[in-house]
C-alpha positions as CSV (number, residue, x, y, z in Angstrom):
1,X,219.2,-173.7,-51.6
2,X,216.0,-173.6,-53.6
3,X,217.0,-172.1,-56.7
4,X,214.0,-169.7,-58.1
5,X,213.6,-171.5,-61.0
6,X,211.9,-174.2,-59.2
7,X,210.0,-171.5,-57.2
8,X,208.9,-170.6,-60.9
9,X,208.2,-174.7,-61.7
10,X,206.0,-174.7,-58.5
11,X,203.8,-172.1,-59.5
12,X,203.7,-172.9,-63.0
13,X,202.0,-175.8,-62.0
14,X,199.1,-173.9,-60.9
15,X,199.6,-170.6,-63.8
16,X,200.9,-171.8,-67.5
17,X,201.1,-168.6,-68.1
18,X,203.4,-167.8,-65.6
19,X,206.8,-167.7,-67.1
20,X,205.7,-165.3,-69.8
21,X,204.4,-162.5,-67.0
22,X,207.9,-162.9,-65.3
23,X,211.0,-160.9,-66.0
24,X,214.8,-160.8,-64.7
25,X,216.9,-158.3,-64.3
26,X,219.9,-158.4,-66.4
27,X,223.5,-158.9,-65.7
28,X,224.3,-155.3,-65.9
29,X,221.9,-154.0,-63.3
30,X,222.6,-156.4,-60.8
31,X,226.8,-155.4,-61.2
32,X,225.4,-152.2,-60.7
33,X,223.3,-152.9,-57.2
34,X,226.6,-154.9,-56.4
35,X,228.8,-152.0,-56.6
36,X,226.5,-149.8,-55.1
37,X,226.3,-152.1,-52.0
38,X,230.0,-152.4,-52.1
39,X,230.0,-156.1,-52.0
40,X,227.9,-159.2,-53.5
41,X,224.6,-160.0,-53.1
42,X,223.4,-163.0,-51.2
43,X,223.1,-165.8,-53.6
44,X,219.2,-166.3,-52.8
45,X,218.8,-162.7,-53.4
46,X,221.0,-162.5,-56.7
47,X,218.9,-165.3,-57.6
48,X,215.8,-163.6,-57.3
49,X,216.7,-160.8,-59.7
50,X,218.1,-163.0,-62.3
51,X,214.5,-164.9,-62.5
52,X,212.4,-161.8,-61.7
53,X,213.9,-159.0,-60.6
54,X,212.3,-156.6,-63.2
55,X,208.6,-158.1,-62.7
56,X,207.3,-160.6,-60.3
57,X,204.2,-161.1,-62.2
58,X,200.4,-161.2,-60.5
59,X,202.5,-162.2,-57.4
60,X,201.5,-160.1,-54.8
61,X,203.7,-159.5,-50.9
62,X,201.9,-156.6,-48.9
63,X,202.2,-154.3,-52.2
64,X,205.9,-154.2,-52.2
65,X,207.9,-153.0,-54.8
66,X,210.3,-155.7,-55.5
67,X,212.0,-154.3,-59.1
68,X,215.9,-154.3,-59.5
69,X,215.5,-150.1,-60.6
70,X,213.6,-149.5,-57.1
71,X,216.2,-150.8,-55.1
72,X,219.1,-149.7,-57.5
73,X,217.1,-146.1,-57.0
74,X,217.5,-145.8,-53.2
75,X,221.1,-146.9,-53.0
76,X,221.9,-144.2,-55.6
77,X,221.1,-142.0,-52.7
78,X,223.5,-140.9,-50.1
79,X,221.2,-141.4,-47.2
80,X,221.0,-145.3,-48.2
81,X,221.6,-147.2,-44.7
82,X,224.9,-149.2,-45.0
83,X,224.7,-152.5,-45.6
84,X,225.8,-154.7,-43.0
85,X,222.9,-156.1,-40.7
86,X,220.2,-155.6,-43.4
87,X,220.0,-155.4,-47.3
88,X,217.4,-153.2,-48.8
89,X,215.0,-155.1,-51.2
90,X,212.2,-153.0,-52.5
91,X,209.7,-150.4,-51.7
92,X,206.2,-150.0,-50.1
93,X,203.7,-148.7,-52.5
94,X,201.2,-148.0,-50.3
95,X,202.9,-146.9,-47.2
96,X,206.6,-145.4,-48.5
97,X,208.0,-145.2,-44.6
98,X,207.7,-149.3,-44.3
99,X,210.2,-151.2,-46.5
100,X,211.0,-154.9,-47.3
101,X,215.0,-156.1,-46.0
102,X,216.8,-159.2,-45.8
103,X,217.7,-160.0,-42.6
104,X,221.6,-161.0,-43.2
105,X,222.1,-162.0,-39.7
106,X,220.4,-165.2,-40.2
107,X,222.9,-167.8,-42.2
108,X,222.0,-167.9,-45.4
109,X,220.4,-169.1,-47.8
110,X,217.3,-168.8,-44.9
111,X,217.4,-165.1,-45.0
112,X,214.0,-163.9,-43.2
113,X,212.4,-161.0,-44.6
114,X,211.4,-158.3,-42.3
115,X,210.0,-154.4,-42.9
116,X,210.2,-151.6,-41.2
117,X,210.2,-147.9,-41.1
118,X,213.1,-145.4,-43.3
119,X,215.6,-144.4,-41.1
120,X,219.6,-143.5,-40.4
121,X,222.1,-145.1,-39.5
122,X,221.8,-143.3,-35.8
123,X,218.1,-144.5,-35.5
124,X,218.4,-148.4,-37.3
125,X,218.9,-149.7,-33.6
126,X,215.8,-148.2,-31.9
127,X,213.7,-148.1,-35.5
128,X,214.3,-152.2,-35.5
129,X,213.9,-152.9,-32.4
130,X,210.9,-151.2,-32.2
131,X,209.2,-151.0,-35.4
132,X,210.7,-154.2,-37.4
133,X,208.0,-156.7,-38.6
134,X,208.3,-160.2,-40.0
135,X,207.3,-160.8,-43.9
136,X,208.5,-164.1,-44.3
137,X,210.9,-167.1,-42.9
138,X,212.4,-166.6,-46.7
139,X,212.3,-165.4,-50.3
140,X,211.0,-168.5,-51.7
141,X,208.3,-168.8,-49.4
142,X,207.4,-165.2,-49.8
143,X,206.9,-165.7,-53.4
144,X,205.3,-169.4,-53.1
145,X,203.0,-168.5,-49.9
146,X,200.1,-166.5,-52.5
147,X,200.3,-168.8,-55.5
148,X,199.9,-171.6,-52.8
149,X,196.8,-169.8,-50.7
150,X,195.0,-168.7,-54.0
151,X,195.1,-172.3,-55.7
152,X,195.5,-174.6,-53.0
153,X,193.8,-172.7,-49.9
154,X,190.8,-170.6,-51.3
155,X,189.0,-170.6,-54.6
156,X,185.6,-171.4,-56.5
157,X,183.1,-172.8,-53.9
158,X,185.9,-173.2,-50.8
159,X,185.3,-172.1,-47.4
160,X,188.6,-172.4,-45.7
161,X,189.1,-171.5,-42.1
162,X,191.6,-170.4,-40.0
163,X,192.5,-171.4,-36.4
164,X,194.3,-168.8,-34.1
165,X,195.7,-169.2,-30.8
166,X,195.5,-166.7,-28.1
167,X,198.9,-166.8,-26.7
168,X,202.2,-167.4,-27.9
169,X,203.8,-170.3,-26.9
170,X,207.5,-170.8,-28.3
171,X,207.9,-173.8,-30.6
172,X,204.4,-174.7,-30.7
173,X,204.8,-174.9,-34.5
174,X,207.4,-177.5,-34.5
175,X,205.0,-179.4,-31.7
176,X,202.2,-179.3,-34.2
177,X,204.2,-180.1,-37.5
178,X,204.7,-184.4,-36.2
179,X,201.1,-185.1,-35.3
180,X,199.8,-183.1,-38.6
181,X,202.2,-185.3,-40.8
182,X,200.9,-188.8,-38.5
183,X,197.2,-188.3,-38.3
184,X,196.3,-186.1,-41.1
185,X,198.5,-187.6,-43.5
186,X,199.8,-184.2,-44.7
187,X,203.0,-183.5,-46.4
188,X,205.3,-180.7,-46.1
189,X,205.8,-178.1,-49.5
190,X,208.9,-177.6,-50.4
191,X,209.1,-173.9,-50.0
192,X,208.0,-174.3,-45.9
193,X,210.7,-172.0,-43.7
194,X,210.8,-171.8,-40.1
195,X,207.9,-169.8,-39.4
196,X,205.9,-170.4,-42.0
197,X,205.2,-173.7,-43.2
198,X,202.5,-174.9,-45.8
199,X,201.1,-178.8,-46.0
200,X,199.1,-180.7,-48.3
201,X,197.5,-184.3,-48.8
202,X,195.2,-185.0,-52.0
203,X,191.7,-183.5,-49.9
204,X,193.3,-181.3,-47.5
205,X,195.8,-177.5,-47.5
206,X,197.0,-176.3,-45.0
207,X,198.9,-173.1,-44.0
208,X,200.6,-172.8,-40.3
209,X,202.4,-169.6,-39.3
210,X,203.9,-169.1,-36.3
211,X,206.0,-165.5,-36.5
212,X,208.0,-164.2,-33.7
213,X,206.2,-162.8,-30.8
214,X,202.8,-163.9,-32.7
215,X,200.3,-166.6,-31.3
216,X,200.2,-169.6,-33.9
217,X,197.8,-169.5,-37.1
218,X,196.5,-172.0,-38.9
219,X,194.6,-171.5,-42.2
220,X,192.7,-174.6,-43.5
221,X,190.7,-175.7,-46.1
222,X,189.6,-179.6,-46.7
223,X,187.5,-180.8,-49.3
224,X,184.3,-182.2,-47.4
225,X,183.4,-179.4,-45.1
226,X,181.9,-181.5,-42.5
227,X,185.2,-182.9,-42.2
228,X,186.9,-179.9,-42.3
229,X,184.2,-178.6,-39.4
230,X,185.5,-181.6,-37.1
231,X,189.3,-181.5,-38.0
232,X,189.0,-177.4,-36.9
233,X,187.2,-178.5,-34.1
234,X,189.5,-181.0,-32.7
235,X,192.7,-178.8,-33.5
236,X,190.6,-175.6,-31.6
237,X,190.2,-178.0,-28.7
238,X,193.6,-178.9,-28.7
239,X,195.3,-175.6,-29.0
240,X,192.6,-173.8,-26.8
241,X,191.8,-171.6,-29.9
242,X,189.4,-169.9,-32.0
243,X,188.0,-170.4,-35.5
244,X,186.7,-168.0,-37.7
245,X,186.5,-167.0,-41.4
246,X,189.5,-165.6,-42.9
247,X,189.4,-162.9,-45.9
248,X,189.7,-163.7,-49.3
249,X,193.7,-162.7,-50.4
């Protein structure tokens, strides 16, 4: 498993200042979520909140609430949903009815992270099943993916790109992943999970995404533009897709 202390190394490399804008929850508060679950934590998740579970720093996932007390808050409550398929990690800020989970019918430690909508225990089977969207393939990735996109994708004078398909095709990422790695000379980061997977080579980052029942993405930025212009234009080709300029994060 990757331990979120080098989840922590990785982005120090791009922030210094990292460590000190991170906090963990202590020992005491995550007994507590333990006994108010009934059971232990996933270790990747127990992880988490011993490296930052108080404060995730300038990291920022669809303006969840991650903190140990906002979780520890809602399964005080006795309308808290069992845990059994799904483990309650945070809060939406912006939107309080859509909520990040771990998905703990995956084997661990590649727990997916999903969100969806506050319900019961009556409605979780027709709230998930209709409601339930991907967040990411795992934690680490979750918390690597914007440190990654904000140093390596985007900044000062880049003009990344992104690539989407128009239809899903199942397993096109894995298709994809073999002829980036041979003709691009790209290299896999360490925090890539199955749907989500993030490459780099000393002139070239890229981000490819493929989430369930979503046509494939690919974000891209290379150092010479008019290379960059002909790689996009060869992978469009190839795909039968469409570039365009993707938002700042």
């Amino acid at each position: 498993m990757i331990s979120f202390d080098e989840v922590v190394a990785y982005i120090t490399d791009y922030d210094p200042q990292f460590p000190g804008a991170i906090e963990g929850a202590s020992s005491g508060e995550i007994a507590e979520l333990e006994a108010l679950i009934g059971g232990e934590l996933p270790e990747v998740y127990r992880d988490f909140l011993a490296v930052m579970g108080r404060n995730i720093g300038w990291i920022d996932v669809q303006h969840f609430d991650f903190r140990v007390g906002t979780v520890i808050e809602y399964y005080r409550r006795d309308s808290a949903i069992p845990v059994r398929r799904f483990l309650r990690i945070g809060s939406d800020t912006k939107d309080p009815s859509l909520n990040p989970h771990l998905q703990l019918s995956y084997v661990a430690p590649e727990l997916e992270v999903v969100a969806f909508p506050g319900c019961t225990p009556a409605t979780l089977a027709e709230i998930t099943a209709g409601y339930m969207k991907p967040v990411a393939g795992s934690m680490q990735e979750m918390i690597s993916r914007p440190a990654f996109r904000i140093f390596e994708i985007f900044g000062p004078g880049r003009r990344p790109v992104i690539i989407r398909t128009a239809v899903h095709e199942s397993g096109q990422i894995d298709r994809l992943e073999s002829m980036l790695l041979e003709q691009y000379g790209l290299q896999p980061v360490f925090w890539s999970s199955r749907p989500v997977r993030g490459y780099t080579s000393p002139n070239m980052a890229m981000e490819v995404a493929q989430l369930i029942g979503r046509p494939l993405e690919i974000l891209m930025r290379v150092d010479n533009s008019e290379e960059q212009d002909r790689i996009a234009r060869a992978l469009a080709r190839q795909l039968k897709a469409q570039i365009s300029s993707p938002p700042a994060p």
